[in-house]
Structures are given as C-alpha cells and as structure tokens.
C-alpha positions as CSV (number, residue, x, y, z in Angstrom):
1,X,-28.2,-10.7,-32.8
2,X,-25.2,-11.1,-30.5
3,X,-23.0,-7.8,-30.7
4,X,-20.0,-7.9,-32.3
5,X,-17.0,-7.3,-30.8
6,X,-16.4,-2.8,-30.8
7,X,-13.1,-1.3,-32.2
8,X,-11.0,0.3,-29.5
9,X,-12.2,3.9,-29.6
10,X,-15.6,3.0,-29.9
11,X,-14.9,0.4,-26.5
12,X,-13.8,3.8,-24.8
13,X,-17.2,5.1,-25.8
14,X,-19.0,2.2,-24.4
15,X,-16.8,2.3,-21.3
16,X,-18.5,5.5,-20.7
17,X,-21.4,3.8,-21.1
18,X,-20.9,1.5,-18.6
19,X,-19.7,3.4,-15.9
20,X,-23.1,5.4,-17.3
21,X,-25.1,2.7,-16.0
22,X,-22.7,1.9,-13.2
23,X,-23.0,4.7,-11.3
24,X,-26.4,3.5,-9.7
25,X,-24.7,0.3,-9.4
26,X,-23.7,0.8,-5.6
27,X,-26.9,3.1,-4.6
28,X,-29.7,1.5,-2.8
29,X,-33.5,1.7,-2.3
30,X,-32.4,2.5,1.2
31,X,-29.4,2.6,3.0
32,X,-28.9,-1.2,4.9
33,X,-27.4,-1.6,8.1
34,X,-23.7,-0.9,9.0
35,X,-22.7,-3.2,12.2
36,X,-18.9,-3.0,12.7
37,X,-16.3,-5.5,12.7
38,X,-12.8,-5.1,13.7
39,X,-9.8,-5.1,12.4
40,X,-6.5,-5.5,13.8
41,X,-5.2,-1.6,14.2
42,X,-2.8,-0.2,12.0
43,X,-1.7,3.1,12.4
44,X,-2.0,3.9,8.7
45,X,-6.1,2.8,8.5
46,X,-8.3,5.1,7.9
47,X,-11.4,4.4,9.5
48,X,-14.3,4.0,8.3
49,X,-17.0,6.3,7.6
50,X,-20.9,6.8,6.9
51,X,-19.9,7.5,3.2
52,X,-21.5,4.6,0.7
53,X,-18.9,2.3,0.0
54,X,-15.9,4.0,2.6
55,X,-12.6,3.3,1.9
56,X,-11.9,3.6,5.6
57,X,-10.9,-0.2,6.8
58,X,-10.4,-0.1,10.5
59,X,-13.3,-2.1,11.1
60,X,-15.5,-4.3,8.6
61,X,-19.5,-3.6,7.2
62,X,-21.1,-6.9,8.0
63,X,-23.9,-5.7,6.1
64,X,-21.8,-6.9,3.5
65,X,-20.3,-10.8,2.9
66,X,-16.2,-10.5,3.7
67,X,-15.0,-12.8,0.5
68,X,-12.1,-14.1,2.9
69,X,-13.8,-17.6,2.1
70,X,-16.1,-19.3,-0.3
71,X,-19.1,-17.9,-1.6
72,X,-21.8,-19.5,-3.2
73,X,-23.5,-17.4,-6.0
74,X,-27.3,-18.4,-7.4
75,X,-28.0,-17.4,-11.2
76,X,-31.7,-17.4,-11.7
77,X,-32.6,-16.5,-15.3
78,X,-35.5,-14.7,-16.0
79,X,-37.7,-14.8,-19.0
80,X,-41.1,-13.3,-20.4
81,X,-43.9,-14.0,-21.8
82,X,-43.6,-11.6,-24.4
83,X,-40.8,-12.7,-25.6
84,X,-39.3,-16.3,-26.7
85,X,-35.0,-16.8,-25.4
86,X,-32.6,-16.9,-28.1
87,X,-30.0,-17.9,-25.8
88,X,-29.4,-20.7,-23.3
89,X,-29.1,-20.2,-19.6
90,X,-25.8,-22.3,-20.1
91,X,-24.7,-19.6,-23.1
92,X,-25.1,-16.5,-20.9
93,X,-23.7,-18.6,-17.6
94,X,-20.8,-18.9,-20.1
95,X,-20.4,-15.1,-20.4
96,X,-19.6,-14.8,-16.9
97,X,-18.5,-17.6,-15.5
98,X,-15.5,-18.6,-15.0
99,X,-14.0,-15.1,-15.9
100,X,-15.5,-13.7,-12.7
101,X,-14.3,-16.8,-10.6
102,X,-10.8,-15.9,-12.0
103,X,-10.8,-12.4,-11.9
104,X,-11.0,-12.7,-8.0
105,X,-9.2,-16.3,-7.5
106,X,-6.1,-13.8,-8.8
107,X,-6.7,-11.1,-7.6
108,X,-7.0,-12.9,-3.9
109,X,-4.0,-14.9,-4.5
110,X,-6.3,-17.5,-4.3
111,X,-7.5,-16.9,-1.1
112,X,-11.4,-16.3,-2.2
113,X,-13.4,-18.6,-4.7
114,X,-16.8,-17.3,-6.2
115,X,-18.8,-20.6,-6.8
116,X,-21.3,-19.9,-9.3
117,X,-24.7,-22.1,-9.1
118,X,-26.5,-21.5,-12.1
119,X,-29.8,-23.0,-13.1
120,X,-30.4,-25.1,-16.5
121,X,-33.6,-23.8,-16.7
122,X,-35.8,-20.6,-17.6
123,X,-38.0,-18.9,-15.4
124,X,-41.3,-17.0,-16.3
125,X,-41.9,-13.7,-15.2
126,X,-45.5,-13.2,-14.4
127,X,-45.5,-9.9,-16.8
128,X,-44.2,-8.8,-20.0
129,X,-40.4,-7.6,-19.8
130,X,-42.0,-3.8,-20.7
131,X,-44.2,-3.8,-17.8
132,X,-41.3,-3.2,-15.4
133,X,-39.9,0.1,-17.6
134,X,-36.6,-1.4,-17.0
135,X,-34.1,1.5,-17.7
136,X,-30.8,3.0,-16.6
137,X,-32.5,5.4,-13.8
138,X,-35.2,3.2,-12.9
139,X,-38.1,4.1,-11.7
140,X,-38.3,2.8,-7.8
141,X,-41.5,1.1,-7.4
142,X,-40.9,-0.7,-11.3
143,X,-37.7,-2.1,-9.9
144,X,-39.6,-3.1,-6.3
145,X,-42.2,-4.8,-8.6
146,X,-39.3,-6.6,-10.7
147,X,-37.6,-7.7,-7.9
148,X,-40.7,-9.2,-6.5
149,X,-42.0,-10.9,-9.0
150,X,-38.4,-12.7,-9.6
151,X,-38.3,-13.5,-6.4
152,X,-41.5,-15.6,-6.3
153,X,-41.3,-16.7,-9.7
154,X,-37.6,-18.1,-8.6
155,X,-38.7,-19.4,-4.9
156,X,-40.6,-22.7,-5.4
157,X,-37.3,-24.1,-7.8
158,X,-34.4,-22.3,-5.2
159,X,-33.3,-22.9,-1.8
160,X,-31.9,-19.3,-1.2
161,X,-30.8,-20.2,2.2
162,X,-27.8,-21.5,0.5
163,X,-26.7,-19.0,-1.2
164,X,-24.7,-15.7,-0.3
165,X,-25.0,-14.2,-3.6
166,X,-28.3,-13.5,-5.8
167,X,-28.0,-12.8,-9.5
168,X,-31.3,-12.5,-11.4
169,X,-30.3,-12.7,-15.1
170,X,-32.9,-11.2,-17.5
171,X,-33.0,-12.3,-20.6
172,X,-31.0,-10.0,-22.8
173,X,-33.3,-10.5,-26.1
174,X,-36.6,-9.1,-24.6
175,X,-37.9,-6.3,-25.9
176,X,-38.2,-3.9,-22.6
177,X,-34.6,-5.0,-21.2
178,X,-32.3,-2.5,-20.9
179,X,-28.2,-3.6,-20.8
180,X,-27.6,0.0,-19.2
181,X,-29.8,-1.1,-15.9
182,X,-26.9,-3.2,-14.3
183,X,-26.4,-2.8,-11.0
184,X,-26.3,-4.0,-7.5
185,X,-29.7,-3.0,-5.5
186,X,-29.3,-2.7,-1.9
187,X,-32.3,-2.7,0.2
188,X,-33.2,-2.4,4.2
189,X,-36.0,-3.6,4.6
190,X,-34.6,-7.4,2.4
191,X,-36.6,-9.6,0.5
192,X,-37.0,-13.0,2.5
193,X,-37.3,-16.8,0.6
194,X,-36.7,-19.9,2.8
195,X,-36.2,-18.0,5.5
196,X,-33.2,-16.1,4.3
197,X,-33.1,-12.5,4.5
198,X,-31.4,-11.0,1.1
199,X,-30.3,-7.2,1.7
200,X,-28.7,-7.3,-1.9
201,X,-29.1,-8.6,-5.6
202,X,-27.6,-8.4,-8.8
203,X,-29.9,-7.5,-11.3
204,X,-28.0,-8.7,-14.9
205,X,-29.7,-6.9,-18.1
206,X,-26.5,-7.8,-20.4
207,X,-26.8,-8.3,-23.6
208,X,-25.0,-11.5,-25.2
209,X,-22.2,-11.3,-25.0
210,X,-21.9,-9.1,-22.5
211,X,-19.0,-6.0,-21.5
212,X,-15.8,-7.5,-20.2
213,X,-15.6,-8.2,-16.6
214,X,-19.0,-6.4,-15.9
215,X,-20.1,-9.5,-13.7
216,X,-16.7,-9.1,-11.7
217,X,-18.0,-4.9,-11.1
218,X,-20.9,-5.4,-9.9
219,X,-20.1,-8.3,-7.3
220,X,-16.9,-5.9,-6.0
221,X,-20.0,-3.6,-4.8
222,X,-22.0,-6.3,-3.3
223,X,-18.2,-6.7,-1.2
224,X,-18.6,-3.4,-0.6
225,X,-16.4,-1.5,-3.0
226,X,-17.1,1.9,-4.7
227,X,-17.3,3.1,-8.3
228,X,-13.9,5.0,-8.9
229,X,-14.8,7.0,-12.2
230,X,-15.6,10.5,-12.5
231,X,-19.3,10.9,-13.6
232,X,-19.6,14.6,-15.3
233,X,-22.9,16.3,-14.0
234,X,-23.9,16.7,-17.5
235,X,-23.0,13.2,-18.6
236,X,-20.4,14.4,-21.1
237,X,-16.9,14.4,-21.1
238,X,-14.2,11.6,-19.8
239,X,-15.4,9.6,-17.3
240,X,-12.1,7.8,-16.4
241,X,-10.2,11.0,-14.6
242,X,-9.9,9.7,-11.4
243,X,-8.3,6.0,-11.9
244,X,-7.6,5.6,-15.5
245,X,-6.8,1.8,-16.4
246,X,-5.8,1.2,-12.6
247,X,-8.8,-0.4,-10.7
248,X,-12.1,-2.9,-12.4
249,X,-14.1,-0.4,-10.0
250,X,-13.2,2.4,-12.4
251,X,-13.8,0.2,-15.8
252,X,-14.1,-3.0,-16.8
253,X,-12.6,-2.5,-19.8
254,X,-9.2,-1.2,-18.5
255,X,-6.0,-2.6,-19.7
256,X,-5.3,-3.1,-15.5
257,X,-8.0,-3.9,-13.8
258,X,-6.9,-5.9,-11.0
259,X,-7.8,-4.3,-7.9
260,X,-5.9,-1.4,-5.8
261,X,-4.3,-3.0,-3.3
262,X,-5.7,-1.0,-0.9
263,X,-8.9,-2.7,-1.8
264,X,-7.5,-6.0,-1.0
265,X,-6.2,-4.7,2.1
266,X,-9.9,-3.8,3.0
267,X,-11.2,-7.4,1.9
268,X,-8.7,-9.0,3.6
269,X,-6.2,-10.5,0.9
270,X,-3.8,-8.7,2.3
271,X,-1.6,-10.3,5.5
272,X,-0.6,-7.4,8.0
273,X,3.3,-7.7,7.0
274,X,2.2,-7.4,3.7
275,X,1.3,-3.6,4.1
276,X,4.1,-0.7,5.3
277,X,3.1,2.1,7.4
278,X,5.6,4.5,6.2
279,X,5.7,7.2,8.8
280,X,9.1,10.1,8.8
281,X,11.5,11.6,9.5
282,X,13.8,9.9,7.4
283,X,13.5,7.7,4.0
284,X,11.9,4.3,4.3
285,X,13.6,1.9,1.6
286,X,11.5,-1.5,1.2
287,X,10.8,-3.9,-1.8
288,X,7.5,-3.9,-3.2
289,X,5.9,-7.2,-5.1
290,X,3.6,-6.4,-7.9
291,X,-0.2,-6.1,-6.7
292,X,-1.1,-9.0,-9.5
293,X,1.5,-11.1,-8.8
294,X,0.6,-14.1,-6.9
295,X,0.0,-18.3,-6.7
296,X,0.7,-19.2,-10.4
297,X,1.5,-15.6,-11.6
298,X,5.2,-15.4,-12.1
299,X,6.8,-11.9,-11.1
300,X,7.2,-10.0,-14.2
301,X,11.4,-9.9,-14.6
302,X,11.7,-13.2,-12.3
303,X,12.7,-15.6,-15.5
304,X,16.5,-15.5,-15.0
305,X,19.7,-13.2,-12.9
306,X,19.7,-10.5,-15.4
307,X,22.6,-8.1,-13.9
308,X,20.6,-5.3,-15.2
309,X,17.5,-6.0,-13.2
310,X,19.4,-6.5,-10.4
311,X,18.9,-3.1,-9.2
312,X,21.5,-0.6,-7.4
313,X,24.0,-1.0,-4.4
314,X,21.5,0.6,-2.3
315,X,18.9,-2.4,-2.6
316,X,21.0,-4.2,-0.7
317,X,21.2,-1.4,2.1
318,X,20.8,-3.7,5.1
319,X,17.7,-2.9,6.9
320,X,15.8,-3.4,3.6
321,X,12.3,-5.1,3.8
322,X,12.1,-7.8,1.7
323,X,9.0,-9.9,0.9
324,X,11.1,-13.4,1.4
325,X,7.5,-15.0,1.2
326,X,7.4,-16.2,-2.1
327,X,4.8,-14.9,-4.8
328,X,2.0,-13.5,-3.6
329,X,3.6,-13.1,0.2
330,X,5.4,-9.9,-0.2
331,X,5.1,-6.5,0.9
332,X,2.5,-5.3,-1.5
333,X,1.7,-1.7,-0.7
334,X,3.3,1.1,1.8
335,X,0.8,3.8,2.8
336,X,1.6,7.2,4.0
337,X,-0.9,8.9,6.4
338,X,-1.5,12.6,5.0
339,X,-4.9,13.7,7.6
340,X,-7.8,12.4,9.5
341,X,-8.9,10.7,6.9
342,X,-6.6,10.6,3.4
343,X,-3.7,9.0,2.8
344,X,-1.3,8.1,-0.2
345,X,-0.7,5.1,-1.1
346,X,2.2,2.9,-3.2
347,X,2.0,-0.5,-5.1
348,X,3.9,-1.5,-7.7
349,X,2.3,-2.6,-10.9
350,X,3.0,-5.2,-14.0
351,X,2.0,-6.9,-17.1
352,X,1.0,-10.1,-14.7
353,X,-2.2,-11.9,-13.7
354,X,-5.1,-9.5,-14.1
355,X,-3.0,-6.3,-15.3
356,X,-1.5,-8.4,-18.2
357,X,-2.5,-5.8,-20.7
358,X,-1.4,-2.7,-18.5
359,X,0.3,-0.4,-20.7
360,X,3.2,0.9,-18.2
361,X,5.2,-0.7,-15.6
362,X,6.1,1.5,-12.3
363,X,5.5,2.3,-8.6
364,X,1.7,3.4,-8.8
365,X,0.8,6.4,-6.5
366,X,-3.3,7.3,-5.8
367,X,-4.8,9.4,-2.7
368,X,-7.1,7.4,-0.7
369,X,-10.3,9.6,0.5
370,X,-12.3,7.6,3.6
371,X,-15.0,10.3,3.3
372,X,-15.6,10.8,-0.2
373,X,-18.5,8.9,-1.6
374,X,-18.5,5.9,-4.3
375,X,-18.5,7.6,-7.4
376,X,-16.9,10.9,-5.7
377,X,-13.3,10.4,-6.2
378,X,-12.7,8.1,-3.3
379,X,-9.5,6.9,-5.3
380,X,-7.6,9.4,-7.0
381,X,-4.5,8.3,-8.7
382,X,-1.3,10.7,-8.8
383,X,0.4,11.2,-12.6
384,X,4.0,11.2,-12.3
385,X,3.5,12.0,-15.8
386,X,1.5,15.0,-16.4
387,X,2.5,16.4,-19.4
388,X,2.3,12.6,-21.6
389,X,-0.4,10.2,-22.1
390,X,0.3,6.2,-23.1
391,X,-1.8,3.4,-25.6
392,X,-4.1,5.8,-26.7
393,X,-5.7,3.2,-28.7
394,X,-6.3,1.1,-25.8
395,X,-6.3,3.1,-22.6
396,X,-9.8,3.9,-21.3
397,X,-7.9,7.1,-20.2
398,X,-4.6,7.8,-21.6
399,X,-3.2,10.4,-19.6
400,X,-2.7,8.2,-17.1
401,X,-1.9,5.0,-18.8
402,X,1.9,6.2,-17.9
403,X,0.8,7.4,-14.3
404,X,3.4,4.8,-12.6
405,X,7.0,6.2,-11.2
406,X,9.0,4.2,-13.4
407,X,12.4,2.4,-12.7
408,X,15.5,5.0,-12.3
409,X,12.6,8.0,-11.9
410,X,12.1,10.0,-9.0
411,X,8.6,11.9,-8.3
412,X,7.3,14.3,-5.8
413,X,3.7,13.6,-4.7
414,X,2.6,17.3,-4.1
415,X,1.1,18.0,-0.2
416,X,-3.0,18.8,0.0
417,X,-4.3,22.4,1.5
418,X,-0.1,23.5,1.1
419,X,1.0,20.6,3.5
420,X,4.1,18.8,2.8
421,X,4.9,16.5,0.0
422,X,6.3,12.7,-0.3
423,X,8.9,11.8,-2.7
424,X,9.2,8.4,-4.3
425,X,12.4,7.0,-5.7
426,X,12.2,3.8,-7.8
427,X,15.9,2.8,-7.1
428,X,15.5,-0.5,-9.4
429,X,14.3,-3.9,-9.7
430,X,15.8,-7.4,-8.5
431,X,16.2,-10.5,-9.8
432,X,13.3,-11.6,-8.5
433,X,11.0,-9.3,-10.2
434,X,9.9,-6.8,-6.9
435,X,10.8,-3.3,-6.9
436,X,13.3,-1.7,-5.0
437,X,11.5,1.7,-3.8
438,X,12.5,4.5,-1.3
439,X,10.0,6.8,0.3
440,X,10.3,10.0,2.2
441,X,7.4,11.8,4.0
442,X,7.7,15.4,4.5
443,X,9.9,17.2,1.6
C-alpha cells in the first residue's frame, strides 16, 4: 500500500532514518578521479581538499557535472520477475519530478534546469529483487551485480551517451527492495553503454510515495555536495546537530532546505560581487539579500515602504553595499576567513522560495570546515540562541530552528583554539526586503 503521510514527530523519526540510509549516499566503491578546475581567486576560498565531498571551492572536481547549465537526467525503472508493479513508471516519475526540477530551478535562481527523461516502460531484471540482498549497508559485490544487470537489462532500449545523469528506479513494491538503500554510488573503474563512461548512478529504492525532496539529496551528491548531519557511532541520538533545518544536505525534510549559500557559491550560482570577503580591522556594513530569494521569489518584506522596515540611520551610512541588482542579484553571503582552511560564513534567511516553511527569520551564521569529511561536520551552524529551541513540532532539530541573529540583535561568534571572535549586528531591514548587517572580525 502507498504510505500514508507520518505525523510530525514521527517525520523527525524517519528523518533520522533517512539521513540513516544517507550516509552511504556520497561514499563510493572506490574513490573516482579528482582533475581540478579553476576558479577565479578569492581571498576568502578555501581550497579544496582530498576530503569526499570538500567544501574547499578554489578550483572545481570535474569528476563531477558543474550544474551551471542543463542537465539531462535518464530514469530507468527496474522490475522483477518475482514480483508484478503496482505502480506506473509515470506514478513514481511523478514523485520526483518536477519537485526536484524546482527545488534547484530556485535554488539557482534559475540559472540550472534538471531535465528529467523518464521511460514509459518497465524493465526486467534478469533476477529476483532478493537475489541482490539489497539493504542499507550493502554488501559490495550484490550492489556490483545489481548495477550490472540494470545496466544491460537498460542498454538495448537507452542511448546513455545522452545523458549526464543515471537514475535506476527499482520498483518500490518488490519484496527484496529496501527504501533505506538510496544513495549515489560512485565508482572508478565506470560502467560504459554506448560508449559513455558513467562514474556515478542513483540507485532509487523509494517507496511510493517517497520522503520529501529525497531525489533533490541524492543528486546534490552526484554535484558533489556532502551529507551535513551528525551520524552518532551507535546510531542513536539526534542526527540533525550540525545544521538543523538549514541545508536539504542535512534533511530533506527540513522546514529550510534550500541550500547554504556557500554551496551555491561552490556550484557556481553565485556571481563574484554577489559574495563579501570581509577581512578587519574595522566593521564592514553591507546589505544582505535572502539566500532563497530570487527570479519569481519576491523578498520577504518587499510588498510596500513600511517605515518600520526601513531600517536605522546607519543603513544609509554611505559606503554601504547594496545589491542594486534586483532579486536574485544581490550580495548574498559575506565570509570571514578564520585559518588555513575554516571560515564563517553569513546569509540571511526567509520564509521565501525553498525556505517558505523556515521557522525563524535572521542573519544565519555556520563554520565552514574544507577538511572535514561529508558526514563529519563539514557545516556547522552557530546558535545565536543557545539557551531556546523553535517549532518543536516541526523542526527536524529545534534548537536551532531559532539559530539566525535576528533583526535589532547583536551576537558574538566565539574564536576556535582561543583565537578571536566576530560580532554580527543585524542593524535592520529595508524596504526592499534585504538586511542591513554589520560585521567586525577580531573582538
């Protein structure tokens, strides 16, 4: 039967599950190639490292596809002859599509469109779906078999040297699928069809329907994105410490999900003017648009001059950086170097676009790690609220539902190893709907 829709605290339970199966999401059969691209220099970049998924983004991993233009994605659906479908490859096509297309269309500001191809048709699997002992940790060799078989069961009806993006979708009713064995398998050594080498596929064991936005996960890995939750060594406990809400690579089912906007700094969403390199002595003062806020996505207090969102005298301090680019166009994160390879970072965040449900409004503060692996606390937001905790019904992690530095609110970011700090004031908001923000390094 299709599941039904879970009440909030048991969504928080299966958001654990996710990130559960999610943590093999990113890791491979073997490590593939790293080739660097560059980027243009910026002195607040960290570079990148040998960590999986490195949030370092002075140069580009063209093992993996940039999504700075259209991608074509092939869905392949995979049945079994143990088993008879209950659902239509056009019913599960309908589970991801076009909430993934969306997701990123947004959260690019339209400057990426994933164009999903899927096929109308079932394909056999040569076995019986419990042959492969599909699971969670799966075995490697029953995973090398499954991805084999799909492959040549899939080749004579697909020309994969059209496509950038492979998802083979099992079908969810089969006896020996597992919905926990999700993930993105990387391999060196690729698979090759129609003389296309494929270094990376989606493996889809959802069941119908599926967990929010899990489609949109898995493909930020195959763009080379970590996992941003906390996974306890005894699999117990909250798995949502290190982001909360904040990021889709920490849950899918968070109230914000759009992604950091450091993240779309390193995919290249981001235009160079758009990012502040705030480096002391001295306060920087600058106007921050909200991360989701873009094309179509109205600034959240932009309907009309409401004196009280005009923010302070000191917004209009002249010197201020202003976005002056429209929605979408403006500064949309400032980034404060703290070491070799960490820095802070600062975006403001609204009820808009992807983060429509967020639960607080507020300059959003998170340490950036380049040498901490995916699933190691590579993101790390900051709580200016430590002692409270937001929408506990809804949050997959309360106490920091109300992490944002809210308007009229100053906060101290506390310095690593006993180095310095960086205070944030949130002077205000405009008319428009950005946020008037001052940061100074070094207190």
């Amino acid at each position: 039967m299709p599941r039904r829709p879970l009440p909030r605290p048991r969504l928080r339970s299966a958001a654990a599950v996710f990130t559960t199966l999610s943590a093999l999401a990113a890791t491979s059969l073997i490590t593939g190639p790293s080739v660097a691209e560059p980027f243009s220099p910026e002195p607040c970049a960290l570079q990148r490292t040998a960590a999986h998924h490195s949030e370092g983004l002075d140069t580009w991993n063209t093992a993996y596809p940039r999504p700075t233009r259209s991608l074509d994605a092939v869905m392949v659906f995979l049945s079994f002859p143990d088993w008879t479908p209950m659902s239509t490859p056009a019913e599960l096509t309908a589970d991801h599509f076009p909430a993934t297309t969306d997701f990123f269309r947004r959260a690019s500001y339209g400057r990426f469109t994933l164009r999903a191809h899927p096929l109308r048709r079932w394909i056999r699997m040569p076995k019986p779906s419990t042959a492969y002992a599909i699971q969670r940790d799966w075995n490697p060799g029953h995973r090398a078999a499954y991805l084999r078989d799909a492959l040549a069961a899939a080749d004579p009806q697909v020309d994969f040297s059209r496509y950038d993006l492979v998802y083979f979708v099992a079908d969810p009713d089969a006896p020996g699928v597992d919905s926990d064995a999700t993930k993105v398998v990387n391999l060196e050594t690729p698979l090759h069809a129609d003389g296309t080498a494929i270094r990376r596929v989606v493996t889809v064991f959802e069941q119908h329907p599926p967990d929010r936005l899990v489609l949109a996960h898995e493909t930020g890995h195959v763009f080379d994105l970590p996992d941003l939750y906390h996974r306890p060594a005894d699999g117990k406990g909250d798995w949502d410490t290190y982001v909360g809400d904040w990021d889709l690579m920490g849950s899918q089912f968070a109230l914000a999900p759009d992604l950091f906007a450091w993240h779309k700094w390193k995919l290249g969403w981001l235009r160079p003017r758009q990012v502040v390199c705030v480096r002391g002595p001295g306060a920087t003062r600058l106007a921050l648009e909200p991360d989701a806020a873009g094309p179509g996505v109205p600034l959240a207090g932009a309907a009309g001059p409401d004196p009280a969102a005009a923010g302070p005298p000191a917004f209009r301090t002249p010197g201020l950086r202003t976005p002056g680019l429209g929605p979408g166009g403006g500064v949309k994160l400032a980034v404060v170097r703290t070491g070799a390879d960490s820095a802070l970072a600062f975006e403001a965040r609204d009820p808009v676009g992807n983060d429509r449900y967020a639960c607080r409004s507020g300059i959003l503060v998170y340490r950036v790690h380049g040498r901490a692996e995916s699933g190691r606390g590579p993101v790390e937001v900051v709580d200016a609220h430590p002692h409270t905790e937001s929408c506990w019904e809804d949050s997959v992690y309360p106490p920091l539902a109300d992490a944002p530095v809210a308007a009229g609110e100053s906060f101290t970011v506390p310095g690593e190893d006993g180095g310095h700090g960086v205070r944030v004031d949130v002077e205000g908001r405009t008319a428009s709907g950005t946020w008037a923000v001052r940061i100074t390094p070094g207190v």
